[in-house]
N, C-alpha and C positions, 0 to 999 in steps of 0.2 A: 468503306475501304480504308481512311484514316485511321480508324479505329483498329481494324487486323491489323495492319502495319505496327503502330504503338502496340498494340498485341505481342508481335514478333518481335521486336526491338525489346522487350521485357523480359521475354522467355530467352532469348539467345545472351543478354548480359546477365539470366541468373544461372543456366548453362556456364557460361565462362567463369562466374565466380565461386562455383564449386569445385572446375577444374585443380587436379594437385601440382601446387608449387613445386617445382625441382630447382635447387637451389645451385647453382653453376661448380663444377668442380673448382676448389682452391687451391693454387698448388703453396706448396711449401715453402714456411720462408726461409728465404736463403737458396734457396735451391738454383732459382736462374742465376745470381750474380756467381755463385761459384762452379756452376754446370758451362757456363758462354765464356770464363777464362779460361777454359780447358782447351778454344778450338783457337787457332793461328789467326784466321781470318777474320775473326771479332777484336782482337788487337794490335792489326796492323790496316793504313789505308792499301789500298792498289796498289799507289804509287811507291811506296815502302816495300810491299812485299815485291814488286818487279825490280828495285834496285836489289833486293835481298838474291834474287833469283840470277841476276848480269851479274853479279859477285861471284856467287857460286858456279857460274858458265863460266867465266872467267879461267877462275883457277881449273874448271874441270878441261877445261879447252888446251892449257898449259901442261898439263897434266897430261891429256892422250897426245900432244904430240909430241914434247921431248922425254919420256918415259913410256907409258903402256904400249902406244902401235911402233913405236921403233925398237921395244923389246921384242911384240909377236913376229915383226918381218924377221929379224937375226933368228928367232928359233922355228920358224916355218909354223907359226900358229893362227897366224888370220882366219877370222871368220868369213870373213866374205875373201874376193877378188883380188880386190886389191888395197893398199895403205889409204888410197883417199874414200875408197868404202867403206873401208874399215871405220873411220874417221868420220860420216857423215852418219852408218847406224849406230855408233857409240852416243852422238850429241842426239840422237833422237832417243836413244835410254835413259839419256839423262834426264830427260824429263819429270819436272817434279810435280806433284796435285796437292795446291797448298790449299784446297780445300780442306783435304782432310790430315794437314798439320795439325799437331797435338802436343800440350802442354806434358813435359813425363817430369816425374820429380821423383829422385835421388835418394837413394837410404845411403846415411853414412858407414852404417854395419847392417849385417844380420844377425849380429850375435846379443843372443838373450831377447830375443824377441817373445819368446814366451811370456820373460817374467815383465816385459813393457806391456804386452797385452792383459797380464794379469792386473795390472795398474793401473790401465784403459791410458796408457800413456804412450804408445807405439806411433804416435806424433811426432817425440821425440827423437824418431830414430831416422828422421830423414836430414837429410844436410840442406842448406841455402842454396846448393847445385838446380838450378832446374834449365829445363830445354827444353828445344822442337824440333820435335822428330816429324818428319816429311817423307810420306811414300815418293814411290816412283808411278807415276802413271800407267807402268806394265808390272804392275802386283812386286815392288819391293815395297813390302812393309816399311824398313827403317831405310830409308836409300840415306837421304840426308839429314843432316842434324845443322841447327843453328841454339845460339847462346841466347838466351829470355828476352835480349834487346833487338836481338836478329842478326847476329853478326856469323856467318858461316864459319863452321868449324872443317878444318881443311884435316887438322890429324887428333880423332879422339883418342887417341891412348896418350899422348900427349895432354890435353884437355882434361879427362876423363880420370885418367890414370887408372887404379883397381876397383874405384867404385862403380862403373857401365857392367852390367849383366844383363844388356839386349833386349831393349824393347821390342815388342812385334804384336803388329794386329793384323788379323787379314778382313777380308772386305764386310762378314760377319758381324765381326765386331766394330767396325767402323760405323754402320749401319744402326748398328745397335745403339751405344753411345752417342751419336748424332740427333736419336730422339730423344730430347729431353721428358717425357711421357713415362719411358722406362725406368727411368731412374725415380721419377716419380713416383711409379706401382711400386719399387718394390720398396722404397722407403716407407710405403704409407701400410704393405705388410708387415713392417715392425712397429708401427703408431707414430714414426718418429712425426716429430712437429716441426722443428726447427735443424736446419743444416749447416754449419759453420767452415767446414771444411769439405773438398771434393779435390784426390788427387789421381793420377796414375802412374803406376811403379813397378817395375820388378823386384823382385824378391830373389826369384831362381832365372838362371839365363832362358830368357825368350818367354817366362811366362807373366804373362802380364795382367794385373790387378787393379782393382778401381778400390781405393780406399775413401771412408765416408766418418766424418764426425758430424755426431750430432748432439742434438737433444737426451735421446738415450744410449749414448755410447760408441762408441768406435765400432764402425762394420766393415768389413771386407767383401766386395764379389771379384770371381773368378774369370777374367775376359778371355783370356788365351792360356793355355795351350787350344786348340780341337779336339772335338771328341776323339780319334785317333790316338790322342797325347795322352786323355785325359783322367787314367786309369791310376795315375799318380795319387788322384785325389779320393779317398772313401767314403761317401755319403757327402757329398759336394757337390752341387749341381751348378752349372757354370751361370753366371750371367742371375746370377741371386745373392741376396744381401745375409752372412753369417756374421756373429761376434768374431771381432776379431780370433779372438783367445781360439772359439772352435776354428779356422784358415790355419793358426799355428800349428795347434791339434793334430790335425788332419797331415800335415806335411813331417811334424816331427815323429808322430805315432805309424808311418810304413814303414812296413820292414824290409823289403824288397825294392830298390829301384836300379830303372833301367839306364839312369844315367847318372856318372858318377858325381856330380856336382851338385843333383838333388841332396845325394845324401852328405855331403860336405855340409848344404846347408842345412840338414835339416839335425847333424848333431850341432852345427852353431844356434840353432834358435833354440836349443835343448840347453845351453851354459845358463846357468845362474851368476851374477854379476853379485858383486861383493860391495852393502851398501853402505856398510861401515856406520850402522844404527847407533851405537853406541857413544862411539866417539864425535858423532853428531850430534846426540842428547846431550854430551860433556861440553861442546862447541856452542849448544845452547844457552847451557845454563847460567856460562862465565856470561854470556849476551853477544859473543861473535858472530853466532848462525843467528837469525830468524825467519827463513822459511817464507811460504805466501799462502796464498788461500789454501793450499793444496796440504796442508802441513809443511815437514821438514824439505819432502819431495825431495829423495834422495836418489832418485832413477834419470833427473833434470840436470840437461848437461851444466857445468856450473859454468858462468857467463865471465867476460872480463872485469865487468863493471862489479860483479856481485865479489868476486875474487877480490878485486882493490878495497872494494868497503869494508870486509873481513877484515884485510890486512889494518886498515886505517882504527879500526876497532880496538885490535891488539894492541896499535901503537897509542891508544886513548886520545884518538885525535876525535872532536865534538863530528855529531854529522850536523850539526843547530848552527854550524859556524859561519859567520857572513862571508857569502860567496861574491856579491855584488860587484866587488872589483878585480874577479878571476876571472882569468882568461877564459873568454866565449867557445863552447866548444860544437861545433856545426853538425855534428850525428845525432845530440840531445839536444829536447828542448828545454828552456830556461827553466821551467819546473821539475823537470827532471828530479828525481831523486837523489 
C-alpha cells in the first residue's frame, strides 16, 4: 500500500510538471498611473470631494432661489405646482456622480492640427487648462465642472472663455473608460510597450476623444459622438486606437457635414502654420537658437524662459556666468538651466 501511494505521488508530480506555464498577462507600463488620474475619485479623499459638492449646492441653492424659480413664477413656467416644488426637484437634479468625474484637457487651437500630427507633436496643442467635468446622476453628461484643484466653476465662459467645445460622455462610454483592460487591448493592438501620456479632449463641440502617447507614437480613439452622430467619421471605428494623423484625416477629408462647426473645424486643422525654417537655421548659426533633442522643433510653442535666453545671447551675456548670488527664483530649481 506504501509503495502505490509513492507510486501516485510520482505520477501526479510528473503530470503537473509537464503541465503549460501561462505566464500572467503584463499590463503596460505606464498605463495605470496615467489611466487612474483620469477618474476624480482617485484624487480626491471623501472628505474633499463632499466639501467640493456643499460648495457647488451652495452656489446652485442661491442660484434657484433669487434668479431661476422667481424668474419661472413671473412667466408662468413652473414645472411642478408650486415655487417650493419647484425648488426641492431642482436640488434633487442637481445631483452630481463624482464617481464618474473626469479629468478633460483643453486644446489651445485647433488650428493646423494636421501638420502637429504630422510631427507626432499634437501634444503641443493642448493648454495648462485642465478640469473635472461631473455628470449628473439623471444622465447630464457635463452638468458640473470644477478647476484641477476642485474648486467649482460657477460661470464657464467666464473661466473658459473660446477654448470649452463640450465635453460629453454618455454611460457607454463612461463604462468603457472605467475599465482599464480596454485601454489595455487596444494599446497592446498597436505593440505599444510604454504609455507616457493618456488624456481626454474635445476637438469638435460635444465629441469627445481619448488621446494616447506612447512608445510608438501619438493615437487617438474616438469615445463620443453615438453611433447615430457617427457617420462624421469614414473608416473610424469608435472606441479604437488610430495615428493621430489618420483622426485628423478623417475629420479634414469630409465633404459633407451636418453641422456647421464640424466643418469650421475641420478647414482649421487643414491651415498649415508658417515655421519660419529658415530664419531659424540663420538664428542657429549666429548660436541664438539651439533647439533640443527634437532638433530645431519649430511647431513648439516657444517658452518664456527660452525667449529670455535668446534675448541674453544677442545681448552676449555669458550663460557660464556665476549665478550663486542671484536672486533665488521659486518656479525653477537651482540647476535649472
Amino acid at each position: 500500500m506504501k509503495k502505490l501511494t509513492v507510486n501516485l505521488i510520482i505520477i501526479i508530480l510528473m503530470i503537473v510538471s509537464v503541465q503549460p506555464v501561462f505566464a500572467e498577462d503584463t499590463e503596460i507600463e505606464g498605463l495605470h498611473e496615467n489611466w487612474s488620474r483620469l477618474f476624480m475619485t482617485n484624487c480626491f479623499t471623501e472628505e474633499e470631494i463632499a466639501a467640493m459638492d456643499e460648495e457647488y449646492m451652495t452656489a446652485w441653492k442661491e442660484k434657484l432661489l433669487n434668479e431661476i424659480i422667481p424668474s419661472r413664477v413671473a412667466l408662468g413656467r413652473l414645472e411642478t405646482d408650486t415655487a417650493e416644488t419647484e425648488y426641492e426637484y431642482e436640488l434633487e437634479q442637481a445631483k452630481l456622480d463624482y464617481s464618474n468625474g473626469l479629468r478633460v484637457s483643453i486644446l489651445s487651437t485647433n488650428r493646423y492640427a494636421e501638420q502637429y500630427t504630422e510631427n507626432g507633436t499634437f501634444e503641443y496643442l493642448y493648454s495648462n487648462i485642465e478640469y473635472w467635468s461631473v455628470p449628473g446622476i439623471y444622465n447630464y453628461p457635463d452638468k458640473v465642472k470644477f478647476t484641477i484643484d476642485g474648486t467649482y466653476i460657477n460661470n464657464t465662459i467666464e473661466y473658459f472663455g473660446d477654448n470649452y467645445n463640450g465635453f460629453i460622455l454618455q454611460n457607454e462610454g463612461f463604462n468603457w473608460i472605467k475599465n482599464k483592460q480596454n485601454i489595455q487591448n487596444i494599446a497592446e493592438e498597436k505593440n505599444i510597450q510604454l504609455i507616457s501620456s493618456i488624456k481626454l479632449f474635445t476637438l469638435i463641440h460635444n465629441n469627445t476623444f481619448l488621446y494616447l502617447n506612447s512608445d510608438k507614437g501619438e493615437y487617438i480613439a474616438i469615445l463620443y459622438p453615438d453611433d447615430q452622430q457617427f457617420e462624421t467619421y469614414e473608416n473610424i471605428e469608435r472606441m479604437k486606437l488610430y495615428p493621430a494623423k489618420e483622426i485628423m484625416e478623417a475629420i479634414k477629408n469630409k465633404d459633407e457635414y451636418s453641422y456647421i462647426r464640424r466643418q469650421r473645424v475641420a478647414e482649421e486643422i487643414a491651415l498649415t502654420k508658417p515655421t519660419y525654417q529658415a530664419e531659424a537655421e540663420a538664428l542657429q548659426a549666429e548660436g541664438l537658437l539651439y533647439g533640443n533633442e527634437n532638433g530645431l522643433d519649430l511647431l513648439k510653442p516657444l517658452s518664456r524662459i527660452e525667449t529670455a535666453a535668446m534675448l541674453l545671447r544677442a545681448l552676449g551675456e555669458s550663460e557660464d556666468a556665476d549665478t550663486s548670488s542671484a536672486q533665488v527664483f521659486t518656479d525653477v530649481a537651482p540647476t535649472h538651466w
